[in-house]
ZAKE-182301 format. One record per atom (N, C-alpha, C): x, y, z; residue in three letters; chain; residue number from 1. Coordinates in steps of 0.02 Angstrom, whole numbers. Example, Ala and Ser with C-alpha at 12.3 -4.5 7.8 and 13.67 -1.06 7.14 Angstrom:
<recs>
rec east: 660&north: -284&up: 390&code: ALA&unit: A&pos: 1 .
rec east: 615&north: -225&up: 390&code: ALA&unit: A&pos: 1 .
rec east: 660&north: -165&up: 390&code: ALA&unit: A&pos: 1 .
rec east: 642&north: -112&up: 354&code: SER&unit: A&pos: 2 .
rec east: 684&north: -53&up: 357&code: SER&unit: A&pos: 2 .
rec east: 645&north: 2&up: 394&code: SER&unit: A&pos: 2 .
</recs>
This chain:
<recs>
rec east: 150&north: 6&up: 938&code: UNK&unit: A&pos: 1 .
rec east: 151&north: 22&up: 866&code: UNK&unit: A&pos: 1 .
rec east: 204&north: -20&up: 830&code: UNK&unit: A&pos: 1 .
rec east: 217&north: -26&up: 740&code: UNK&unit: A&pos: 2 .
rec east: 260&north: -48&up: 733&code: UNK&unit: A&pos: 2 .
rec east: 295&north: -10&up: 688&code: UNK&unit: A&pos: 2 .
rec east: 347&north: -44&up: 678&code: UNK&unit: A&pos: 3 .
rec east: 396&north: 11&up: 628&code: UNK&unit: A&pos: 3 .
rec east: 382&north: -21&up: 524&code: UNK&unit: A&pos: 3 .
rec east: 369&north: 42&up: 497&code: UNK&unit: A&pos: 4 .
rec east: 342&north: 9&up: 447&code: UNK&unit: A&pos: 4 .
rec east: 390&north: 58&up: 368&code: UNK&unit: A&pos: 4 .
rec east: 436&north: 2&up: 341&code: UNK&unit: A&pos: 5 .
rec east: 483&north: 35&up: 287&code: UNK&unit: A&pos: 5 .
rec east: 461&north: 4&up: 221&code: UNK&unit: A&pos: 5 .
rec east: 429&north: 69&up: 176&code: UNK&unit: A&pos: 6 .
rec east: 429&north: 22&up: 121&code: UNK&unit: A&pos: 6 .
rec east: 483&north: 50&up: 64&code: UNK&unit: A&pos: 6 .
rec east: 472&north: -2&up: -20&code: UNK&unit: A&pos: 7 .
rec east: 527&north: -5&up: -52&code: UNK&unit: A&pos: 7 .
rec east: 491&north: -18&up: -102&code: UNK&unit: A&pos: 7 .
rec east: 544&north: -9&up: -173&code: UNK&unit: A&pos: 8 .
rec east: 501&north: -25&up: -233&code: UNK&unit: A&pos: 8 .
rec east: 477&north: 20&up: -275&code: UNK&unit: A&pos: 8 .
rec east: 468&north: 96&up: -263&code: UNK&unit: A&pos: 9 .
rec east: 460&north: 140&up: -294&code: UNK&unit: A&pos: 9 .
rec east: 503&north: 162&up: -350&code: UNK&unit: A&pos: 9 .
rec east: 490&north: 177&up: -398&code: UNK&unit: A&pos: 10 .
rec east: 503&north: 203&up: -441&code: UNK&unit: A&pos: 10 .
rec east: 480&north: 245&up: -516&code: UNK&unit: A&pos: 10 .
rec east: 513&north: 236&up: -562&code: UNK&unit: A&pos: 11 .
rec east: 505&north: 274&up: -630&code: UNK&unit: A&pos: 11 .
rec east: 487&north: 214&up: -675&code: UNK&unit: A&pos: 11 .
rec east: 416&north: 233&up: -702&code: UNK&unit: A&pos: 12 .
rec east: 410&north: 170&up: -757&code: UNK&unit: A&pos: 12 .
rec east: 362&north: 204&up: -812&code: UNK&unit: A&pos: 12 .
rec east: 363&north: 160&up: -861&code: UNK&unit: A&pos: 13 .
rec east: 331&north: 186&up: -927&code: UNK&unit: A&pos: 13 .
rec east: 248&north: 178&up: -917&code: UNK&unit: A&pos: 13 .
rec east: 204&north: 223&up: -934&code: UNK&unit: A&pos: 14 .
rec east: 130&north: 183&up: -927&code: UNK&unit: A&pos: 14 .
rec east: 123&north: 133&up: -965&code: UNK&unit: A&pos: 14 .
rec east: 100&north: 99&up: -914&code: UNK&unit: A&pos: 15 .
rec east: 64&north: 35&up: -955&code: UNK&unit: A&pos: 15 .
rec east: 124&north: -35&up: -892&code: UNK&unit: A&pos: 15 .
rec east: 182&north: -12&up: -883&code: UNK&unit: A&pos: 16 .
rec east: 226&north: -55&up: -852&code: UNK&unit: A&pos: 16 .
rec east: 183&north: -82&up: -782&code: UNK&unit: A&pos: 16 .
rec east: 229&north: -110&up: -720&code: UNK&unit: A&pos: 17 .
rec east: 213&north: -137&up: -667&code: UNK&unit: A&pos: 17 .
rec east: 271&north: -113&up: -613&code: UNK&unit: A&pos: 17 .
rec east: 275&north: -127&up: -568&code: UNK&unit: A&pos: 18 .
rec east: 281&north: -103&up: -515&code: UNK&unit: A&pos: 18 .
rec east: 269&north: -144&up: -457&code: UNK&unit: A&pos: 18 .
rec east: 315&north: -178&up: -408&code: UNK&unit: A&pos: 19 .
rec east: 294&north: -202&up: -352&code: UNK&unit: A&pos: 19 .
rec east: 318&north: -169&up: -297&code: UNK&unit: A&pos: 19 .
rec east: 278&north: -160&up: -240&code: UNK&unit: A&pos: 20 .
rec east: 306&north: -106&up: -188&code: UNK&unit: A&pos: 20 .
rec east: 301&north: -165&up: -145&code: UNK&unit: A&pos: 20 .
rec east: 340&north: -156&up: -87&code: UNK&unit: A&pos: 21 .
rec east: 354&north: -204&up: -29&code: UNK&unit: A&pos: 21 .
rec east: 350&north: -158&up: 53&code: UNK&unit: A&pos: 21 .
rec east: 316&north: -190&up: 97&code: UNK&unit: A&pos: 22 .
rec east: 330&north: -162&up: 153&code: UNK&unit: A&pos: 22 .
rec east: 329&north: -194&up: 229&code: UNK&unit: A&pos: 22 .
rec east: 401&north: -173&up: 245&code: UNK&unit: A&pos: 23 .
rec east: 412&north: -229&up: 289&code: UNK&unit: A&pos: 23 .
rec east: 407&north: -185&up: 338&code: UNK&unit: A&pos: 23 .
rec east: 373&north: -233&up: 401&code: UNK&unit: A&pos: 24 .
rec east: 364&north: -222&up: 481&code: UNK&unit: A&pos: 24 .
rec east: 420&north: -219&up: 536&code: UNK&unit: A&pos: 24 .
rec east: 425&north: -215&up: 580&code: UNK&unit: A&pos: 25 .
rec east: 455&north: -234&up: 625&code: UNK&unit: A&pos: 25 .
rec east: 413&north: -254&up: 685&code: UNK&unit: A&pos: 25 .
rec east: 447&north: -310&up: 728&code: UNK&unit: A&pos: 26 .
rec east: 388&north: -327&up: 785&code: UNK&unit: A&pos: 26 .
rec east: 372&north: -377&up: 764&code: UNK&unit: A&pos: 26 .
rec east: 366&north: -417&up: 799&code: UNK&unit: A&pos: 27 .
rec east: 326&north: -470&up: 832&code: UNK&unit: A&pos: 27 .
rec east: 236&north: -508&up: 813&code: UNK&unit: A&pos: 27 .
rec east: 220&north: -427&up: 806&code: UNK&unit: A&pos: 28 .
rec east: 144&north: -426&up: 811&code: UNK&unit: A&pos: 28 .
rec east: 107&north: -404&up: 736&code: UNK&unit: A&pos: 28 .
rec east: 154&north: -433&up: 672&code: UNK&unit: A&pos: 29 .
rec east: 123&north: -409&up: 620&code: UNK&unit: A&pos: 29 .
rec east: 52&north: -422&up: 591&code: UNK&unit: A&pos: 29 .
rec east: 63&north: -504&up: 623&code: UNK&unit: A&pos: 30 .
rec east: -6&north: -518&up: 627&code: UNK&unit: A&pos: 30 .
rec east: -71&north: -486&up: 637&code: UNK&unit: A&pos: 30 .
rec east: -69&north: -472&up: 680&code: UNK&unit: A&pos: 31 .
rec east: -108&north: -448&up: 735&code: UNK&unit: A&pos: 31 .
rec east: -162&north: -379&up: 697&code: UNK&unit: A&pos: 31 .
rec east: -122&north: -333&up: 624&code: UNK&unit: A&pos: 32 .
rec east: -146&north: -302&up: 605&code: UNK&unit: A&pos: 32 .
rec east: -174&north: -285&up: 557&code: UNK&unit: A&pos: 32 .
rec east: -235&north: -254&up: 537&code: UNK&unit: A&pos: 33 .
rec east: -229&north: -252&up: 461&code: UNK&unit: A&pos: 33 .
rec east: -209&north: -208&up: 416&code: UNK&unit: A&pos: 33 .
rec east: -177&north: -209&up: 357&code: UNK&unit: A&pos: 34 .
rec east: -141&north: -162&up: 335&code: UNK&unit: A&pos: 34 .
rec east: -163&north: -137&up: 266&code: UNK&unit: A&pos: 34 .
rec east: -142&north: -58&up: 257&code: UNK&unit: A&pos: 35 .
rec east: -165&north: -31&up: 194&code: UNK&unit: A&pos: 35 .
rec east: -127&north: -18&up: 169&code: UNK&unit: A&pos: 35 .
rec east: -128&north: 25&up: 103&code: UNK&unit: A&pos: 36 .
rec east: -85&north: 75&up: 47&code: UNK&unit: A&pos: 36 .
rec east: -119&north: 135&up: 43&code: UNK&unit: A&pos: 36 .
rec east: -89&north: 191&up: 40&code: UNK&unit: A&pos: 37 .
rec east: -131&north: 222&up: 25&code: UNK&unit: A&pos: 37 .
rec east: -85&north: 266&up: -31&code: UNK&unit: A&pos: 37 .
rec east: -70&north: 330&up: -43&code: UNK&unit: A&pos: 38 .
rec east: -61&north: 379&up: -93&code: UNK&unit: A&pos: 38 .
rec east: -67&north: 453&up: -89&code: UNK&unit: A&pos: 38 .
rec east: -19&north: 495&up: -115&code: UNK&unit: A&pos: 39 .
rec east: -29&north: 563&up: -106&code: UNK&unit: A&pos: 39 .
rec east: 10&north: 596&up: -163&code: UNK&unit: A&pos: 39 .
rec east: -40&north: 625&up: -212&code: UNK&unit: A&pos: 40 .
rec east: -20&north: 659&up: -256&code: UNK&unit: A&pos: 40 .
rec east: 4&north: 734&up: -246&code: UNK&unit: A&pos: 40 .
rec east: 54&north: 780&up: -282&code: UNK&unit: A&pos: 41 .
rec east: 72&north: 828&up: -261&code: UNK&unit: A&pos: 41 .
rec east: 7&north: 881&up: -264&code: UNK&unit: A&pos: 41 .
rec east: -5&north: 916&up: -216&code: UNK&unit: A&pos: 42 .
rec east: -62&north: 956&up: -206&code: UNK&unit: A&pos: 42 .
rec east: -153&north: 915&up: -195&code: UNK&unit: A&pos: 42 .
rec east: -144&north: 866&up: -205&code: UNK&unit: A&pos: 43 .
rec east: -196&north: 811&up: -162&code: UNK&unit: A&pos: 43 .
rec east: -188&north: 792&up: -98&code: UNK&unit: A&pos: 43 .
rec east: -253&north: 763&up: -91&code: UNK&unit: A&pos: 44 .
rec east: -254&north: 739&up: -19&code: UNK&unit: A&pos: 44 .
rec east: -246&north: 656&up: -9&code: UNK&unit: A&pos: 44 .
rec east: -232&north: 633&up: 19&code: UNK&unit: A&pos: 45 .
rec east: -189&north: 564&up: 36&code: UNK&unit: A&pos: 45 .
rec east: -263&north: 517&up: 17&code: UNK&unit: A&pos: 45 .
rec east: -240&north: 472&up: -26&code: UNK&unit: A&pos: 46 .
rec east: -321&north: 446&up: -60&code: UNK&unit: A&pos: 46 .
rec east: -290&north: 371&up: -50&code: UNK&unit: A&pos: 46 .
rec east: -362&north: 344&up: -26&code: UNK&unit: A&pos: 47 .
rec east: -354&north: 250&up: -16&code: UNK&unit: A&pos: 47 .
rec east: -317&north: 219&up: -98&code: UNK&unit: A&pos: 47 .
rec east: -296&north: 166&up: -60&code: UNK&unit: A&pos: 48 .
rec east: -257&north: 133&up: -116&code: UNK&unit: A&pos: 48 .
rec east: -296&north: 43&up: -133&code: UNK&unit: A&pos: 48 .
rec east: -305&north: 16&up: -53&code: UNK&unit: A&pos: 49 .
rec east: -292&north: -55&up: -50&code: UNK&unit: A&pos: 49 .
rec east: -288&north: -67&up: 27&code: UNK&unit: A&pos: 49 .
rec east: -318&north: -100&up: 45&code: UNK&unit: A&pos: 50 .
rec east: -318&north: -139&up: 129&code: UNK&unit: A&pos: 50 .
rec east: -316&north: -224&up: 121&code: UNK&unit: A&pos: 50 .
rec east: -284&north: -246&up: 165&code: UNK&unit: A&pos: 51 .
rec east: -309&north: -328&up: 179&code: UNK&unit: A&pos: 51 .
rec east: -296&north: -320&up: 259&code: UNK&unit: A&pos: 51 .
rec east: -353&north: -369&up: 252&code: UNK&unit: A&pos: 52 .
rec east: -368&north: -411&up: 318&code: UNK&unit: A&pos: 52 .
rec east: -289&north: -441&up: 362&code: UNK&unit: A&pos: 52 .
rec east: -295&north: -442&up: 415&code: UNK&unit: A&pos: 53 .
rec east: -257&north: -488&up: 485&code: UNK&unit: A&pos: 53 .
rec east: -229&north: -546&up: 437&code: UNK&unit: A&pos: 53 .
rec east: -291&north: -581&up: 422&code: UNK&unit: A&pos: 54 .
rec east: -260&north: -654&up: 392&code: UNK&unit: A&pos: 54 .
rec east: -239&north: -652&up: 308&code: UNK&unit: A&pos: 54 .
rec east: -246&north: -596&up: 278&code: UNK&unit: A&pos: 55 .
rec east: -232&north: -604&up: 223&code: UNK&unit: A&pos: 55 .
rec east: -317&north: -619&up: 187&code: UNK&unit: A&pos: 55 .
rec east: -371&north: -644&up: 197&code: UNK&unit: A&pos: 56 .
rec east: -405&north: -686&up: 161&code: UNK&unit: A&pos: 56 .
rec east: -451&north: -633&up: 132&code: UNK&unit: A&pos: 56 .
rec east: -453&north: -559&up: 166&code: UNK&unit: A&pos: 57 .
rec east: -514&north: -528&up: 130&code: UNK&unit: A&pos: 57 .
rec east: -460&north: -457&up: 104&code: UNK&unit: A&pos: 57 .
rec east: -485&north: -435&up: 40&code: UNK&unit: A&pos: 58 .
rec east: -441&north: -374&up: 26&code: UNK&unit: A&pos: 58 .
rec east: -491&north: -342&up: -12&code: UNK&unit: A&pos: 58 .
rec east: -477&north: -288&up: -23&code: UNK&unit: A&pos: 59 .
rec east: -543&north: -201&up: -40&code: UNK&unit: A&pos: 59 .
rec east: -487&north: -151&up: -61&code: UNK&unit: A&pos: 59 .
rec east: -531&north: -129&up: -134&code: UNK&unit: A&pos: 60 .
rec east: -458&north: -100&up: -185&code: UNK&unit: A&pos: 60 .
rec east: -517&north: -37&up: -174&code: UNK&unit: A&pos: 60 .
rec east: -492&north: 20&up: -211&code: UNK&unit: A&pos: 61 .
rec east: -510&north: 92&up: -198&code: UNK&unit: A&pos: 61 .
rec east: -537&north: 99&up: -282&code: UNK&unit: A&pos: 61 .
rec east: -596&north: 105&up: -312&code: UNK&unit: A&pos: 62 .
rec east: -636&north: 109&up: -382&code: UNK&unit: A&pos: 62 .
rec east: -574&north: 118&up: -440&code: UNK&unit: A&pos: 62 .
rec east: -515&north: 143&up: -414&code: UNK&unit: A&pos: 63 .
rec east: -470&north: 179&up: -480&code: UNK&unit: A&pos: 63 .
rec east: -422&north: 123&up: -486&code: UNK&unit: A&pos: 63 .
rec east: -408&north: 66&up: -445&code: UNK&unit: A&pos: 64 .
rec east: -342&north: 30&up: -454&code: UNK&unit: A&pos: 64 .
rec east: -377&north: -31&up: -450&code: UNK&unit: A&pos: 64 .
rec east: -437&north: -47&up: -443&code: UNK&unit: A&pos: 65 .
rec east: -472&north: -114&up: -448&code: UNK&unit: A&pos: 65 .
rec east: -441&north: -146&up: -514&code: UNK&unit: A&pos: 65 .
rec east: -440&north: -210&up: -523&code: UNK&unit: A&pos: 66 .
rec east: -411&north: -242&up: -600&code: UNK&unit: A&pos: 66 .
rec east: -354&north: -233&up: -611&code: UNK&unit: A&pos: 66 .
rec east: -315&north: -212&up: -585&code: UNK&unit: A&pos: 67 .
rec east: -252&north: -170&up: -603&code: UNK&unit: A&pos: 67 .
rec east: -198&north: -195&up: -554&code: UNK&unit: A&pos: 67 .
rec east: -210&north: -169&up: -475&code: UNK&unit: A&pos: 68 .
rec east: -176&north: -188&up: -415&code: UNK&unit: A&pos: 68 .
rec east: -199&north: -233&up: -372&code: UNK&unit: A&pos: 68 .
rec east: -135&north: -270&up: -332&code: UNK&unit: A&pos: 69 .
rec east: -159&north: -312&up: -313&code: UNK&unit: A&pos: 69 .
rec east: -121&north: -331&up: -218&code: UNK&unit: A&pos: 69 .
rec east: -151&north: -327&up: -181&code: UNK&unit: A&pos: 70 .
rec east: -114&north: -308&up: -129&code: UNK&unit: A&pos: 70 .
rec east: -109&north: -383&up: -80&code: UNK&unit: A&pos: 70 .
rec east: -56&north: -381&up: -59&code: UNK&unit: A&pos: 71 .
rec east: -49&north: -463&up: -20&code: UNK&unit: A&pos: 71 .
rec east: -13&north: -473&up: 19&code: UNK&unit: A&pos: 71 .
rec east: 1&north: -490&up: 81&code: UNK&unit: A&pos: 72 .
rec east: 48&north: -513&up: 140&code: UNK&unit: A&pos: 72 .
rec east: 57&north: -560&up: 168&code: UNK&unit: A&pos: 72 .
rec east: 137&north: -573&up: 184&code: UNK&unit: A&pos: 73 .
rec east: 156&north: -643&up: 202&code: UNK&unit: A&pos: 73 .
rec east: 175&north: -624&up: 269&code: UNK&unit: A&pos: 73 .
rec east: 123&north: -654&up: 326&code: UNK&unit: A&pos: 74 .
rec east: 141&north: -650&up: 400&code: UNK&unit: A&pos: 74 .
rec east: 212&north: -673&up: 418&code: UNK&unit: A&pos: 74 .
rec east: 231&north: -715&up: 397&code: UNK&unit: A&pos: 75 .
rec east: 293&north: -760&up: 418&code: UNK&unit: A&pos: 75 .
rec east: 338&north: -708&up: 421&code: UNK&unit: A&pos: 75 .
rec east: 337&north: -676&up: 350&code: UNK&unit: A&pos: 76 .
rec east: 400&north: -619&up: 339&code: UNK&unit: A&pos: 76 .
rec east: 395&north: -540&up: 357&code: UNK&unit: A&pos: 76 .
rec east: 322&north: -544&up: 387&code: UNK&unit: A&pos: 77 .
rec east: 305&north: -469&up: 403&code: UNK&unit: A&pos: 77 .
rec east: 314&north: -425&up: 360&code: UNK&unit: A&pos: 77 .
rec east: 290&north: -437&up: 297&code: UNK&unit: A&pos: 78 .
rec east: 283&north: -386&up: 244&code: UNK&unit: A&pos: 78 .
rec east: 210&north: -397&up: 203&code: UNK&unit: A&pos: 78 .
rec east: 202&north: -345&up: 185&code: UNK&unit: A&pos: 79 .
rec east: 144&north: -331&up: 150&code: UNK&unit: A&pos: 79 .
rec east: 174&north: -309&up: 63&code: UNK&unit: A&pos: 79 .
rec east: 121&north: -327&up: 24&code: UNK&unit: A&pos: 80 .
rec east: 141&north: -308&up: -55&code: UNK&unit: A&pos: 80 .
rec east: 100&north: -280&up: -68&code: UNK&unit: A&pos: 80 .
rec east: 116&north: -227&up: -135&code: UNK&unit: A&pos: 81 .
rec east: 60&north: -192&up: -173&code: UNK&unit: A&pos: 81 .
rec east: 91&north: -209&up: -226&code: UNK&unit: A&pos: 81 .
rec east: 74&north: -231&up: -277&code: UNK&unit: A&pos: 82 .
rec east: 72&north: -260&up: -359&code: UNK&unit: A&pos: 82 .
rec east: 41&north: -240&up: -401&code: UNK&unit: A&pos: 82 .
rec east: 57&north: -170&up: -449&code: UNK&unit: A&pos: 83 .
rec east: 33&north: -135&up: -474&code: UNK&unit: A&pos: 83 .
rec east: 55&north: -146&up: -555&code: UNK&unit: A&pos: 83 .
rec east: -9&north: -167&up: -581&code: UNK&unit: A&pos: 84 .
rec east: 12&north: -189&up: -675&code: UNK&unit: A&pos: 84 .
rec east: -40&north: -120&up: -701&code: UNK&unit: A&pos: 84 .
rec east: -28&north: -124&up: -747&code: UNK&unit: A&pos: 85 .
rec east: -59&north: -77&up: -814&code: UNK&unit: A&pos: 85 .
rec east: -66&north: -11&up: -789&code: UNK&unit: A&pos: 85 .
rec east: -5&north: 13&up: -739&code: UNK&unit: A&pos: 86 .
rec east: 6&north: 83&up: -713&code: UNK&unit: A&pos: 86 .
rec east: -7&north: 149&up: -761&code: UNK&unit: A&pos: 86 .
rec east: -20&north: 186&up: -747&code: UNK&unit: A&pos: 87 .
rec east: -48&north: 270&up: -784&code: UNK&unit: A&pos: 87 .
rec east: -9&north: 312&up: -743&code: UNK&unit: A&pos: 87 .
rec east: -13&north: 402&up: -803&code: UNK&unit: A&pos: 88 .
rec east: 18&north: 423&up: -759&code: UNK&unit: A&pos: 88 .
rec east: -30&north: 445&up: -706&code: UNK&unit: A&pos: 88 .
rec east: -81&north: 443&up: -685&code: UNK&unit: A&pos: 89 .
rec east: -112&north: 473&up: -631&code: UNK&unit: A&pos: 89 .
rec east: -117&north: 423&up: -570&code: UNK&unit: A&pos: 89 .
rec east: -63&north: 366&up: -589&code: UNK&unit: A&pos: 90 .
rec east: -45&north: 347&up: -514&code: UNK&unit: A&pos: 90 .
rec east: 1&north: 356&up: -494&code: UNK&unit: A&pos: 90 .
rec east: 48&north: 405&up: -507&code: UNK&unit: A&pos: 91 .
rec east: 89&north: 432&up: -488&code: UNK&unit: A&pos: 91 .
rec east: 100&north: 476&up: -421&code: UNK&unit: A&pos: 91 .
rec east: 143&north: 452&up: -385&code: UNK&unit: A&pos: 92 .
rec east: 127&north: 479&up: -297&code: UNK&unit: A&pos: 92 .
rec east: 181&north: 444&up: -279&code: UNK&unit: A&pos: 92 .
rec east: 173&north: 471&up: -200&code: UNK&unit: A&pos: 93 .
rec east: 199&north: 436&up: -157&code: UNK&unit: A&pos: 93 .
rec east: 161&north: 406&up: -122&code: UNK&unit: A&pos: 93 .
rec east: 199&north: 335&up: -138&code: UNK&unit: A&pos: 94 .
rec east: 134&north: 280&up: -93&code: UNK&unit: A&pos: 94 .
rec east: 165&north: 262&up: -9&code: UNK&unit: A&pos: 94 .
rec east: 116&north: 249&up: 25&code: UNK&unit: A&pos: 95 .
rec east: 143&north: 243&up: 104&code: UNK&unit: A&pos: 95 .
rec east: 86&north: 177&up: 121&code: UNK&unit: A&pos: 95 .
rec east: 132&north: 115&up: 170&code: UNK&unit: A&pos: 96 .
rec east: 84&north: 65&up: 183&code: UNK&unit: A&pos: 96 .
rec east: 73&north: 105&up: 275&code: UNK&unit: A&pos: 96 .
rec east: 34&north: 76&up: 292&code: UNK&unit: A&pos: 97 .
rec east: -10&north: 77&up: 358&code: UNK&unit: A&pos: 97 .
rec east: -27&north: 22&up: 369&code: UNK&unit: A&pos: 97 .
rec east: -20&north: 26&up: 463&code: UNK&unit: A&pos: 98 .
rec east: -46&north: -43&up: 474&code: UNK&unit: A&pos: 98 .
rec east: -121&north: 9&up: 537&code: UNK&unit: A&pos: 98 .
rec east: -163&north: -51&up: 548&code: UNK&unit: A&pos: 99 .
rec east: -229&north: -27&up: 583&code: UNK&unit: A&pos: 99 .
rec east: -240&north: -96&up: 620&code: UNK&unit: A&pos: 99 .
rec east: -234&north: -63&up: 708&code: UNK&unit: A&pos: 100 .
rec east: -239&north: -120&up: 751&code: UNK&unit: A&pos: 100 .
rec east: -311&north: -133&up: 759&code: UNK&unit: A&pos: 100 .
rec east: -363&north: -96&up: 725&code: UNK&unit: A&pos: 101 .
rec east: -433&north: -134&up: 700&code: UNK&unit: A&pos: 101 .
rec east: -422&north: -166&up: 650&code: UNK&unit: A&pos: 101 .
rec east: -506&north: -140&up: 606&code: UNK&unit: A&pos: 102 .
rec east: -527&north: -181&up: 550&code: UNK&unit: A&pos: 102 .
rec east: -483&north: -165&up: 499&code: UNK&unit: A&pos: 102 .
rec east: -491&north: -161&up: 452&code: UNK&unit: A&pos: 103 .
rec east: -462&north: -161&up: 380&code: UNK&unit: A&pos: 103 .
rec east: -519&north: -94&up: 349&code: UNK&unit: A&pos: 103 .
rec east: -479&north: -57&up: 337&code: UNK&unit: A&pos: 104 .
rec east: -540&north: 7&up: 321&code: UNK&unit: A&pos: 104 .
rec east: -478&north: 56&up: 281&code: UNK&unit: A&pos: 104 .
rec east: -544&north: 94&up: 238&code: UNK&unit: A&pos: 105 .
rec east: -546&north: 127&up: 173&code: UNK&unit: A&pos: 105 .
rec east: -500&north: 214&up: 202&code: UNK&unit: A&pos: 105 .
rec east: -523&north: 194&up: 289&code: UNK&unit: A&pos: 106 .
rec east: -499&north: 280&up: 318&code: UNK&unit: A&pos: 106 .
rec east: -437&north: 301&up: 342&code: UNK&unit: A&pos: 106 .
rec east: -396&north: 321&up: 322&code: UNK&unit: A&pos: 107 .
rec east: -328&north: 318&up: 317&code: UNK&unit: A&pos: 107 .
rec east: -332&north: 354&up: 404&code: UNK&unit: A&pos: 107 .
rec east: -379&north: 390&up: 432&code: UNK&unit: A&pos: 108 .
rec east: -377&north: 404&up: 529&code: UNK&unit: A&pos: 108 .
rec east: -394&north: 333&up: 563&code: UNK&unit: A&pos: 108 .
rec east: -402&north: 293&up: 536&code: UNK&unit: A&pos: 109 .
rec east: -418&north: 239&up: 574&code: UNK&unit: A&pos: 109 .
rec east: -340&north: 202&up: 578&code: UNK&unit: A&pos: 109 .
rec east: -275&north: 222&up: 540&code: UNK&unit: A&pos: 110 .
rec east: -211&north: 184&up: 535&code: UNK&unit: A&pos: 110 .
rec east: -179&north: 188&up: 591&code: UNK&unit: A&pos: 110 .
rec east: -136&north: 171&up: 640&code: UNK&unit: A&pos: 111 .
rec east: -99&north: 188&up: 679&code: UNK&unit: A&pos: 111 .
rec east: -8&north: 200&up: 687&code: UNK&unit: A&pos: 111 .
rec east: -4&north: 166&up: 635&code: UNK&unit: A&pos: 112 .
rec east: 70&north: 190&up: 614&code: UNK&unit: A&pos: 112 .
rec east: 80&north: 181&up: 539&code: UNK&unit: A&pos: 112 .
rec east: 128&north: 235&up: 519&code: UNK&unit: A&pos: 113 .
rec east: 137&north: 218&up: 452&code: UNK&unit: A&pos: 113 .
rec east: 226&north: 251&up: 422&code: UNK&unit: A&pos: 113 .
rec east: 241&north: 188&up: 382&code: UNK&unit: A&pos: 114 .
rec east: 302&north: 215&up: 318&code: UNK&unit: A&pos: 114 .
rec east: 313&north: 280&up: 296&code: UNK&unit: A&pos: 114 .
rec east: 363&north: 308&up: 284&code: UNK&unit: A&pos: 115 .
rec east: 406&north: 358&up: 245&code: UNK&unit: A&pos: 115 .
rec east: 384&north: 374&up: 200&code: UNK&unit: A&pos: 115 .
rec east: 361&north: 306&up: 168&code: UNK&unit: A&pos: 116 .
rec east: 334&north: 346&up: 104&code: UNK&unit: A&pos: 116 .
rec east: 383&north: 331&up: 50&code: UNK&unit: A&pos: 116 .
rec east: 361&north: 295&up: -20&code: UNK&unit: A&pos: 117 .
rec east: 398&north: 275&up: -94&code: UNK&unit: A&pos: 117 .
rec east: 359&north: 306&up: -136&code: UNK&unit: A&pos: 117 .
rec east: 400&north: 348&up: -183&code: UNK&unit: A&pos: 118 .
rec east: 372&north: 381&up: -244&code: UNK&unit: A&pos: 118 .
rec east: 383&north: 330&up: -310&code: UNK&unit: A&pos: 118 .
rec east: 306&north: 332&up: -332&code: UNK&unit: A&pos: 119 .
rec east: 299&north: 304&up: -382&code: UNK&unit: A&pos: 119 .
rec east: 288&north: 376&up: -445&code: UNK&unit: A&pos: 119 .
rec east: 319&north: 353&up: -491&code: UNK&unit: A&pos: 120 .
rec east: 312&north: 412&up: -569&code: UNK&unit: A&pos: 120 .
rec east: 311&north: 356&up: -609&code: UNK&unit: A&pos: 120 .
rec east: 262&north: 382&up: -670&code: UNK&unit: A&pos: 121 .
rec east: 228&north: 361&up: -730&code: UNK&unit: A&pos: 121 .
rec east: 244&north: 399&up: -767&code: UNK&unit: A&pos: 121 .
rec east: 258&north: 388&up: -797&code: UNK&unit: A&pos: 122 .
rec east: 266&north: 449&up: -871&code: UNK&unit: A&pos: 122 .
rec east: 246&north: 393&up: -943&code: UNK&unit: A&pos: 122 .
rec east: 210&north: 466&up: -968&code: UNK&unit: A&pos: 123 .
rec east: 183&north: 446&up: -1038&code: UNK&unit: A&pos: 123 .
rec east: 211&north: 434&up: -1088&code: UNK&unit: A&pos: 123 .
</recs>
């Protein structure tokens, strides 16, 4: 497995941006593909964003399409989520995952995952 810390969360106005960062540990960042996902208070943990091993293919979740934008630099073993024209109903705590398969929408298919960064929106 690997060890996965992300950062970047915070308090912003709607309409602002937001970049979240999440760095790996290990050797083998490559090797996986990684998501975002989200958990609102009294919700259930809802897809955010996946990319591919190599970076080249990425799949946003219907509500953050146009908006977010998710991307990783192997070299540095971190993954990004880049979130512009934020609302408050993206407000959560976001957590990255990595998945020693495919790149998928199912947050049981992840095998290790982050702490967890709270993002707030306010109107």
């Amino acid at each position: 497995q690997v060890q996965l810390v992300e950062s970047g969360g915070g308090l912003v106005q709607a309409g602002g941006s937001l970049r979240l960062s999440c760095a790996a540990s290990g050797r083998t960042f490559g090797t996986y593909a990684m998501g975002w996902f989200r958990q609102a208070p009294g919700k259930e943990r809802e897809f955010v964003a996946t990319i591919t091993r190599s970076g080249g293919t990425t799949y946003y979740a219907d509500s953050v399409k146009g908006r977010f934008t998710i991307s990783r630099d192997n070299p540095k073993n971190t993954v990004y989520l880049q979130m512009n024209s934020l609302k408050p109903e993206d407000t959560a705590v976001y957590y990255c995952a990595a998945n020693a398969g495919l790149a998928s929408s199912d947050w049981r298919r992840y095998d290790s995952w982050g702490q967890g960064t709270q993002v707030t929106v306010s109107s």
